[in-house]
C-alpha positions in Angstrom: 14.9 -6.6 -41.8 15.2 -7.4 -38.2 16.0 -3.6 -37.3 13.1 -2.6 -39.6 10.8 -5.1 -37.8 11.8 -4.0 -34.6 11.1 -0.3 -35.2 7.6 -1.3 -36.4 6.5 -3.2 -33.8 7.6 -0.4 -31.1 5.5 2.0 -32.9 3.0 0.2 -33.2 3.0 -0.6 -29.1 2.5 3.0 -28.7 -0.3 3.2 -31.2 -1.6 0.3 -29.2 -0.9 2.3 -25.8 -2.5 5.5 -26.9 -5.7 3.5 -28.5 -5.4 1.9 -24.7 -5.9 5.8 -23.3 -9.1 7.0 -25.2 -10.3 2.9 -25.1 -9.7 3.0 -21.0 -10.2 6.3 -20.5 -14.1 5.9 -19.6 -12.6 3.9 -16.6 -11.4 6.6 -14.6 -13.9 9.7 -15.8 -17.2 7.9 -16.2 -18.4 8.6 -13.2 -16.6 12.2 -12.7 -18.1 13.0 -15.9 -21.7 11.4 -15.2 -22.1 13.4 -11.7 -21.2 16.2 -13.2 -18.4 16.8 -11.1 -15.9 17.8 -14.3 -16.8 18.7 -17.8 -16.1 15.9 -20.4 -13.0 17.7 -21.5 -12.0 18.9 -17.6 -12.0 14.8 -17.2 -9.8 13.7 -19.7 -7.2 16.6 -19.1 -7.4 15.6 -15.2 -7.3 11.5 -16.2 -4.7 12.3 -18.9 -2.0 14.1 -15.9 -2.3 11.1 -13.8 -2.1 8.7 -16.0 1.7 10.6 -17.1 2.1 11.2 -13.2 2.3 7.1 -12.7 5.5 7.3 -13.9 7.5 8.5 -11.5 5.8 6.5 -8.7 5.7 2.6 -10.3 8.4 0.5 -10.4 8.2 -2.6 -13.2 6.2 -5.7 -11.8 3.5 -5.6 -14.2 6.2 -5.1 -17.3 8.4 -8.0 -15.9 5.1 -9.9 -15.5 3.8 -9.6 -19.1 7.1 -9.5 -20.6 7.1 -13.3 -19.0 3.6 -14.1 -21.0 5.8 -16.1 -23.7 9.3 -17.6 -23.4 11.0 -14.7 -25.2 14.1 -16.6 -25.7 12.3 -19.2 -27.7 9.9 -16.4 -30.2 10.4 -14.0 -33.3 9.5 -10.3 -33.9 6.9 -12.0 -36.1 5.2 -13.1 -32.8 5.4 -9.9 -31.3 4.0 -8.4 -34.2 1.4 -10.5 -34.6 0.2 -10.4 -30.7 0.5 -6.4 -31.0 -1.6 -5.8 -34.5 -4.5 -8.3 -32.9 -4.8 -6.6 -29.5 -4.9 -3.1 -31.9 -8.2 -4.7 -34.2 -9.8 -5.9 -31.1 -10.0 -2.6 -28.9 -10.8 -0.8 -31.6 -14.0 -3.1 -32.4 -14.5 -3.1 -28.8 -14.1 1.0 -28.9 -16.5 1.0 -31.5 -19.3 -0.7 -30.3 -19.1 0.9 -26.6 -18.1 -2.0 -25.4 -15.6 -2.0 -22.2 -13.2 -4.7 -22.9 -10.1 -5.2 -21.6 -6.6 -3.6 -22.9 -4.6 -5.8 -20.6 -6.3 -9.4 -21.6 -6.4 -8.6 -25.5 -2.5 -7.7 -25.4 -1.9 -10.8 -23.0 -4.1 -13.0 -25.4 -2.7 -11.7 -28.8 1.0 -12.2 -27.4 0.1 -16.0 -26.4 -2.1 -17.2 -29.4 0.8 -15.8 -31.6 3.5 -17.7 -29.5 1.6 -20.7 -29.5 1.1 -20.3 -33.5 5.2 -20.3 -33.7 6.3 -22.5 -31.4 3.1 -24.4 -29.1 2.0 -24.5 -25.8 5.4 -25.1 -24.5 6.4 -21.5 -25.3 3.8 -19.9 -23.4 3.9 -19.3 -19.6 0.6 -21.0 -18.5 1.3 -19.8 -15.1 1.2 -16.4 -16.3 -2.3 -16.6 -18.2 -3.6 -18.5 -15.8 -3.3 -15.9 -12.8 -4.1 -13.1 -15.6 -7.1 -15.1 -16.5 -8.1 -16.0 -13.0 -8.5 -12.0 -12.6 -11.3 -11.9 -15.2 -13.4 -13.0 -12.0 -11.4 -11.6 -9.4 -10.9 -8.3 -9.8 -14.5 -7.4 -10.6 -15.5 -8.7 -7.6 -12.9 -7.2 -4.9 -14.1 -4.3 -6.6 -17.8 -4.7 -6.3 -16.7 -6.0 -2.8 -14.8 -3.2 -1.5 -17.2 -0.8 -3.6 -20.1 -2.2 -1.5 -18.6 -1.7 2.0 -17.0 1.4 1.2 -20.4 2.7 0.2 -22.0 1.3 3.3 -19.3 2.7 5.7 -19.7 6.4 4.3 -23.6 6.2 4.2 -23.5 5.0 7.8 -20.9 8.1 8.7 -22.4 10.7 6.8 -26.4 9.6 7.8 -26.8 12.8 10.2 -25.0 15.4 7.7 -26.6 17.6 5.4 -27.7 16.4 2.4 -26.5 19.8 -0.4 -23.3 19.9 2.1 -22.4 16.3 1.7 -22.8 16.3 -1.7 -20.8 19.2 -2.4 -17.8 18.2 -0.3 -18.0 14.5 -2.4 -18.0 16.5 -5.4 -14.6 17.6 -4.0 -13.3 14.1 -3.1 -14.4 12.8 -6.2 -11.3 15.0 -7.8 -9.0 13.2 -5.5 -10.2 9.2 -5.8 -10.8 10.0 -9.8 -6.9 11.0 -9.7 -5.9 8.2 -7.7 -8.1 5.4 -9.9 -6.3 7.2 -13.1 -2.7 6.6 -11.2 -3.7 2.7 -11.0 -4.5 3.3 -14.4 -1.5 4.6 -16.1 0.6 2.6 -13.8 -1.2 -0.6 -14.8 -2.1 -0.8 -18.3 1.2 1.7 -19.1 3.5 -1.1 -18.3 2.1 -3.8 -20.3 3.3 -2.3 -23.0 6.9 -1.9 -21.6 6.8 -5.3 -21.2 6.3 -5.9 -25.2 8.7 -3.4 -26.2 11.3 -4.9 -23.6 10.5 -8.5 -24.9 10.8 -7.2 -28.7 14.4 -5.9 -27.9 15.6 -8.8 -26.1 14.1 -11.0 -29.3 16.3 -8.5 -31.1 19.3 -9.0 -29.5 18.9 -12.8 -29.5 17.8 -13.1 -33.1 20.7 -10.9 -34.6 23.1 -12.1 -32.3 24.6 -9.4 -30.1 25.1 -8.6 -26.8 23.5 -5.9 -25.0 26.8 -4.8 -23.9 27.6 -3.4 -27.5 24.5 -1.8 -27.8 23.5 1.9 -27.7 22.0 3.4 -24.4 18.7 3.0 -26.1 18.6 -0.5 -26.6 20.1 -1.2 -23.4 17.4 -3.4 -21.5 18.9 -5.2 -18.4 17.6 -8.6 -17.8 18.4 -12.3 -16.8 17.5 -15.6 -17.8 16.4 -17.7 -14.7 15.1 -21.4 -15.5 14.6 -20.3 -19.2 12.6 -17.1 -18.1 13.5 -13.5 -18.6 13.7 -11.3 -15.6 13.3 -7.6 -16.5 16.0 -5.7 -14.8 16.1 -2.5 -16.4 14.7 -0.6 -19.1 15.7 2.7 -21.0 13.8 5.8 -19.7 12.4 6.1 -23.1 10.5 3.4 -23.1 8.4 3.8 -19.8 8.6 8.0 -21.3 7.2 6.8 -24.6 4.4 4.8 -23.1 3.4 7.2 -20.6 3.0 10.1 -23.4 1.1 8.1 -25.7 -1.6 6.7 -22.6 -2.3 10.4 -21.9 -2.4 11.4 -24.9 -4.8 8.6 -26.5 -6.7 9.5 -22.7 -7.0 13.4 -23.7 -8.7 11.5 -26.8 -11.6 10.7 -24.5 -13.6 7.5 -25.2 -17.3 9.1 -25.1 -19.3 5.9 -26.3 -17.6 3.6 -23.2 -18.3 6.6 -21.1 -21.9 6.2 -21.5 -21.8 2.9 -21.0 -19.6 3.0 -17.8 -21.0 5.8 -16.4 -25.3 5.7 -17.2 -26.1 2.1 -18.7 -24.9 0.1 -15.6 -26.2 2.1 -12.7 -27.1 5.5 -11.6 -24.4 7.4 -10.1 -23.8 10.1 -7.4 -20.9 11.9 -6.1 -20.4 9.7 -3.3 -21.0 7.1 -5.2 -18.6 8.2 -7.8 -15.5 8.2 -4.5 -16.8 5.1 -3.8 -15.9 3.5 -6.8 -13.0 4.9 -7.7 -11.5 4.2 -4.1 -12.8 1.1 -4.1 -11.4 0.2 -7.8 -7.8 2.4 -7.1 -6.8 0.0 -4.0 -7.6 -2.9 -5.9 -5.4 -1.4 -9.3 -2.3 -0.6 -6.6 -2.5 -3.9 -4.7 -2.2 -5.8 -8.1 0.5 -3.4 -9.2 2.4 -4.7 -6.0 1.9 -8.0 -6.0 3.1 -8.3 -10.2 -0.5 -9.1 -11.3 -1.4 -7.4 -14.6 -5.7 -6.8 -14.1 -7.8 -4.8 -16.5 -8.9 -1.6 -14.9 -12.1 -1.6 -17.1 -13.3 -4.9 -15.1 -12.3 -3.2 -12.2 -14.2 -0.1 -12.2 -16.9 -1.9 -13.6 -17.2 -4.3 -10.7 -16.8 -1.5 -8.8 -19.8 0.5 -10.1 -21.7 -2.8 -9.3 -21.0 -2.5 -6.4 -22.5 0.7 -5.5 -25.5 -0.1 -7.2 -26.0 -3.2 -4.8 -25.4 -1.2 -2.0 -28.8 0.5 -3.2 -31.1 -2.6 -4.1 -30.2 -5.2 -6.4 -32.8 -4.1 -9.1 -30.7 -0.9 -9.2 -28.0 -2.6 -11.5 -29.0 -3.3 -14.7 -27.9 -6.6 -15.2 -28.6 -7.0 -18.7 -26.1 -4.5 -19.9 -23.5 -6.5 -16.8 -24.3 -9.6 -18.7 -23.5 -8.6 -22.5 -20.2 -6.7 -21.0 -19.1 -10.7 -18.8 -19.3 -11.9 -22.9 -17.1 -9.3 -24.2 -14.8 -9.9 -21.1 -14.8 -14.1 -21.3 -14.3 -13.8 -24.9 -11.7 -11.2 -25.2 -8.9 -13.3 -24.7 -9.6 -16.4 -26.9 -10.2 -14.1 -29.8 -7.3 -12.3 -29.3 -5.5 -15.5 -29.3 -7.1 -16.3 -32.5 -6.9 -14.1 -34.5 -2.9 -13.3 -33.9 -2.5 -17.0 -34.4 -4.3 -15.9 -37.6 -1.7 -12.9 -38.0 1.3 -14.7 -37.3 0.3 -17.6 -39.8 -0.2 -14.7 -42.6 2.8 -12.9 -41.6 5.0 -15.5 -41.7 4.5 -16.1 -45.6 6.1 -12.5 -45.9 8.3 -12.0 -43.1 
């Protein structure tokens, strides 16, 4: 059963990852797409390389980091599975409504309301959530912050060039920061998921009893156990392979309904603009990568499009549609942690 289990729940962590691609995928195209800069299609294919491109050029700080959300040597597969199927049912409720929620938060919510359903608060890494949860804030605003200046300083370099000129060479640019905002993409949101699988194979190992030393190549995850915590070492190439695929992929899916959202409903965007936020929100995605802080590109970008509308007047954002996405963002972890409590409670009469 534990085998079985196993099997299902990696599966299901790449159904999750490509369902993160065509949920997230209006992060990195919106604007691209709304300036008209690439087709819809053109968009995803160029989002979709990148995204697959991160994996040659991130190590695993944000896998480590999330794989640290619960104390894995104190949960079951049941947890996992539990955390996995509620981060699934909320981005696709999210997806349907249009609503730009947060991949990262409902996986980190949906892994800690399940451990705290097995095992209480003292098998969660509060530390962890906290910093993850501080970032509901923080990253929006460094990248409305950074958005804003970045805007500012171009406007102010560019005020003497001409105007068809200018826009047509940040057409151009908008190909390179689009790429670069999809690289903080698929190098973020990618490796929370290596983090589960990682976590489910350790729980594995632990649960049936053997060491990792007997194991194939393809269970073979390196780690050590520091003050009770799991340290990711190493992982099989499969696994960041695997996730990688499946985020381009479920990104060549597209996302349409967030893109209209992301890329009309907040503010109006232009080319330079567009390089504006996408700068702005791919040096906030690799700075987190770096210091081990798993953020949600969707709040990033989103603060980031803020951003550039402030840099205009402050009636230019429409802050009623900001408002109803701060709900979806507040609540998204709480329900998550709910409703795989929920799971785990049901799944435990069966499994």
């Amino acid at each position: 059963m534990g085998f079985t289990l196993l099997i299902v729940i990696i599966i299901l962590a790449l159904v999750f990852d490509y369902i993160n691609g065509f949920h997230d995928a209006a992060n990195s195209i919106a604007t691209v797409v709304s300036t008209k800069v690439l087709t819809p299609f053109q968009a995803v294919l160029w989002a979709a390389f990148f995204n697959f491109l991160a994996y040659w050029i991130f190590h695993l700080n944000v896998a480590d980091t999330v794989a640290k959300t619960a104390d894995t040597m104190n949960i079951n597969l049941v947890v996992i599975l539990a955390g996995v199927l509620a981060a699934i049912c909320w981005n696709l409720l999210t997806w349907w409504f249009g609503i730009p929620s947060s991949s990262s938060h409902t996986l980190i919510g949906g892994f800690a309301g399940a451990a705290v359903a097995h095992g209480g608060l003292n098998v969660v890494n509060l530390s962890v959530i906290g910093k993850v949860a501080s970032f509901i804030v923080l990253a929006p605003i460094i990248g409305m912050i950074m958005a804003y200046f970045i805007t500012v300083i171009i406007i102010n370099i560019c005020r003497y060039a001409n105007p068809s000129k200018a826009e047509w060479w940040f057409k151009k640019l908008q190909l390179l920061s689009s790429a670069l905002f999809s690289l903080g993409h698929g190098g973020n949101d990618a490796q929370k998921v290596m983090g589960i699988i990682a976590a489910a194979i350790i729980v594995y190992l632990k649960d049936a009893n053997l060491s990792v030393d007997t194991m194939s190549a393809w269970l073979h995850v390196d780690y050590t156990v520091l003050n009770g915590k799991v340290k990711i070492n190493h992982i099989p190439e499969w696994i960041p392979l695997a996730c990688y695929t499946s985020i381009a992929a479920g990104t060549m899916s597209g996302g349409w309904k967030i893109v209209k959202t992301m890329g009309t409903k907040i503010t109006k965007v232009t080319p330079l603009e567009g390089v504006a936020a996408e700068t702005a929100g791919a040096i906030t995605l690799f700075l987190t990568e770096h210091f081990k802080i798993p953020v949600s590109t969707t709040h990033t970008i989103t603060g980031a499009i803020i951003g550039v509308g402030l840099s205009k007047r402050v009636s230019a954002v429409r802050w009623g549609v900001t408002i109803s996405l701060l709900w979806a963002w507040i609540l998204t972890i709480p329900v998550s942690a709910v409703l795989a409590a929920t799971l785990y409670f049901i799944l435990s009469l069966f499994l």
